[in-house]
C-alpha positions as CSV (number, residue, x, y, z in Angstrom):
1,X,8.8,28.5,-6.2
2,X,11.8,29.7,-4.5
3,X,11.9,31.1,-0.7
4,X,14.3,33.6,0.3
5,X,15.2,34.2,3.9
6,X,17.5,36.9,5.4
7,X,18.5,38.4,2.1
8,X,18.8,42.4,2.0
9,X,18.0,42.5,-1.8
10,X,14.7,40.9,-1.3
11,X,13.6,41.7,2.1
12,X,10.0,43.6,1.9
13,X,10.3,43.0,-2.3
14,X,7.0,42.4,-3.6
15,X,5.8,42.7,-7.4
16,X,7.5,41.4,-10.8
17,X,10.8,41.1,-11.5
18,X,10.7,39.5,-15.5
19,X,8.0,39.0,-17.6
20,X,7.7,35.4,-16.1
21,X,8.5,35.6,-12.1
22,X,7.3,37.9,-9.5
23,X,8.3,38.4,-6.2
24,X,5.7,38.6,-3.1
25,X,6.3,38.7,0.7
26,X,3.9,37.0,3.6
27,X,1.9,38.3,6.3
28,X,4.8,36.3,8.7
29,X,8.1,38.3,6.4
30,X,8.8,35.3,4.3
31,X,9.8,36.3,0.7
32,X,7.9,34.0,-2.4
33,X,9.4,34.1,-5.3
34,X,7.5,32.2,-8.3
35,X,6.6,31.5,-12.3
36,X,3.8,33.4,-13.0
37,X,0.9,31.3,-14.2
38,X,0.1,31.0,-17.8
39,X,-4.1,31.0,-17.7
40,X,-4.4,32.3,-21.6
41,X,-5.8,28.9,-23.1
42,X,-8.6,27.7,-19.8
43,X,-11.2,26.4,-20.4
44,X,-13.1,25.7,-16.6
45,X,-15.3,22.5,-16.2
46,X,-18.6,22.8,-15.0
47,X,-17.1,21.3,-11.5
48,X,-14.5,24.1,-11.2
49,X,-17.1,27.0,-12.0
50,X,-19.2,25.8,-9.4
51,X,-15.9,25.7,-6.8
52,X,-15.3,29.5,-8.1
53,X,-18.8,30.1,-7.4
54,X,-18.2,28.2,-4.0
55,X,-15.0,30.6,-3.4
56,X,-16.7,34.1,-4.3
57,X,-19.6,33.2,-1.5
58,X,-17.2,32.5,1.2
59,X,-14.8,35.5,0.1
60,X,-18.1,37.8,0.3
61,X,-19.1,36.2,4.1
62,X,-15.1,36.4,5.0
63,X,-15.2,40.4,3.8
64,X,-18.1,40.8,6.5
65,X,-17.6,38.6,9.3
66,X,-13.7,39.4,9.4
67,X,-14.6,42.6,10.9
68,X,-17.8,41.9,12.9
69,X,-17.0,38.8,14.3
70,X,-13.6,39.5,16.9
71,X,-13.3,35.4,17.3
72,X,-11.8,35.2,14.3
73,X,-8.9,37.5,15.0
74,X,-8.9,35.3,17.9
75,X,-8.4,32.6,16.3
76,X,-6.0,33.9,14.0
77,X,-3.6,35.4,16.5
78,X,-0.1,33.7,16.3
79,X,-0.5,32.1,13.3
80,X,0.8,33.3,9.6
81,X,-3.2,33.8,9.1
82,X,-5.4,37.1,9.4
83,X,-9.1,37.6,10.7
84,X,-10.5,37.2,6.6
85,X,-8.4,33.7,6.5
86,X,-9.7,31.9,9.2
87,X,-13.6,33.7,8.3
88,X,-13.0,32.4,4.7
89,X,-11.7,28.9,6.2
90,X,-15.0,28.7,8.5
91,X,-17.5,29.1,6.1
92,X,-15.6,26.1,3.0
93,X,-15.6,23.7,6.5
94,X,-18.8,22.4,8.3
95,X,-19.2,21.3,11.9
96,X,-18.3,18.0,12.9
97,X,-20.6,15.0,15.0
98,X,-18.1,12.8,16.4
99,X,-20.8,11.0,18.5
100,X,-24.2,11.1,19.9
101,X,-24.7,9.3,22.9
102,X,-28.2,8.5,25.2
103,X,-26.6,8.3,29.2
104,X,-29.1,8.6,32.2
105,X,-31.5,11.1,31.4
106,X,-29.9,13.0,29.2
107,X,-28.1,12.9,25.8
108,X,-24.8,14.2,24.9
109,X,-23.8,15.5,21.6
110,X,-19.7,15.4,20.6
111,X,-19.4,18.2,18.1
112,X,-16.9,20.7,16.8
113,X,-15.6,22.8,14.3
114,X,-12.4,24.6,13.2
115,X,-13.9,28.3,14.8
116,X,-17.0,27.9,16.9
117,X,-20.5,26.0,17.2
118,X,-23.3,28.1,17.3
119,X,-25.9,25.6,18.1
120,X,-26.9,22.3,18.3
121,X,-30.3,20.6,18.1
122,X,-31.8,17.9,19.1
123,X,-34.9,16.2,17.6
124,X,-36.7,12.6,19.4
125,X,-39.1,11.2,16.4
126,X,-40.6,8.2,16.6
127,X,-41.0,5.4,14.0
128,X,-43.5,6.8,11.5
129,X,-41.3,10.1,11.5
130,X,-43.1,11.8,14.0
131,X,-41.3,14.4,16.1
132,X,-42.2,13.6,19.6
133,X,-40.1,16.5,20.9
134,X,-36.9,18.8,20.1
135,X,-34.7,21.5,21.0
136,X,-31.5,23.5,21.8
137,X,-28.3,21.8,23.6
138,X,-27.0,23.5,26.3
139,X,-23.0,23.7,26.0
140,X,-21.1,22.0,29.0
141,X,-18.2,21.6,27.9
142,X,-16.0,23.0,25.2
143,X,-16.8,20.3,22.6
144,X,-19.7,18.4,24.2
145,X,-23.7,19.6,24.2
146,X,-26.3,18.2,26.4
147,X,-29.9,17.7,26.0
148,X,-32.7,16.4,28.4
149,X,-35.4,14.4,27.0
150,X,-38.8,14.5,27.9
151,X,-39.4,10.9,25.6
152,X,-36.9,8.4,23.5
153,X,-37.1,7.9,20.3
154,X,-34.8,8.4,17.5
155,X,-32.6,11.2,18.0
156,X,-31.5,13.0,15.4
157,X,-29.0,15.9,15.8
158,X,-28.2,19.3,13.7
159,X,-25.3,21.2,14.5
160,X,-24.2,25.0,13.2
161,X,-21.5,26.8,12.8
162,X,-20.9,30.8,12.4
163,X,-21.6,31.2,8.9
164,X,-24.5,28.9,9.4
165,X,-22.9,25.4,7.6
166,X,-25.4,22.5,9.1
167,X,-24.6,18.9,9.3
168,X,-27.0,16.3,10.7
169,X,-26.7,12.9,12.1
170,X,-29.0,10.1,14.1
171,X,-28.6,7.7,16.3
């Protein structure tokens, strides 16, 4: 793959240019010129057709949320990425729990993920997996979530993202 810059041939060139390269140019102006692939003898493994499957479901939530959803065009602005990207990029990634900790009278939650967290949960259970008591975090801080119990007991947390990706830990 070659990468032309400040070249008046190529400038704004997109499209082929032999029966084996094309040229294509970047949201940012940077001109891509590359072999095109050779796909005529593929055979996909069972892993990669689920990944396609994987790909067409976030491309389908990207097409939507791009538009209704201004953050990502937030987050996209002054980067080489659109609205779509970062939507598409949102829903393949999953929130993150960097830590869960019990201080006096309350317990914070360390979460985040590469858009926004939508919510986080928390959930006291007791030893026979009984839930003593649960419920919404309330955000007091960019990255950190608070909760006030009522009892202790195992706490186990759920955080969400936009496109609704849940990951869960306890402490």
């Amino acid at each position: 793959m070659a990468k032309v810059r400040r070249n008046a041939i190529f400038t704004r060139m997109s499209g082929t240019i032999s029966p084996d390269h094309y040229v294509r140019t970047t949201r940012d102006g940077r001109t891509i010129i590359s072999l095109k692939p050779d796909f005529s003898n593929r055979q996909f493994s069972e892993a990669q057709l689920g990944n396609q499957s994987r790909i067409q479901q976030a491309a389908a939530y990207a097409k939507v949320a791009s538009r209704e959803n201004p953050i990502y065009a937030m987050k996209a602005k002054g980067t080489p990425k659109n609205a779509y990207n970062m939507a598409l990029a949102d829903w393949m990634k999953p929130p993150v729990i960097h830590s869960i900790e019990r201080l006096a009278g309350r317990i914070r939650v360390q979460a985040r993920d590469n858009v926004l967290v939508a919510k986080v949960t928390v959930t006291l259970m007791d030893d026979q997996e009984r839930i003593l008591e649960g419920g919404e975090a309330k955000q007091v801080y960019e990255a950190i979530w608070e909760y006030v119990p009522r009892s202790t007991g195992r706490i186990v947390v759920e955080v969400w993202d936009l496109p609704g990706n849940r990951t869960q830990a306890e402490a």
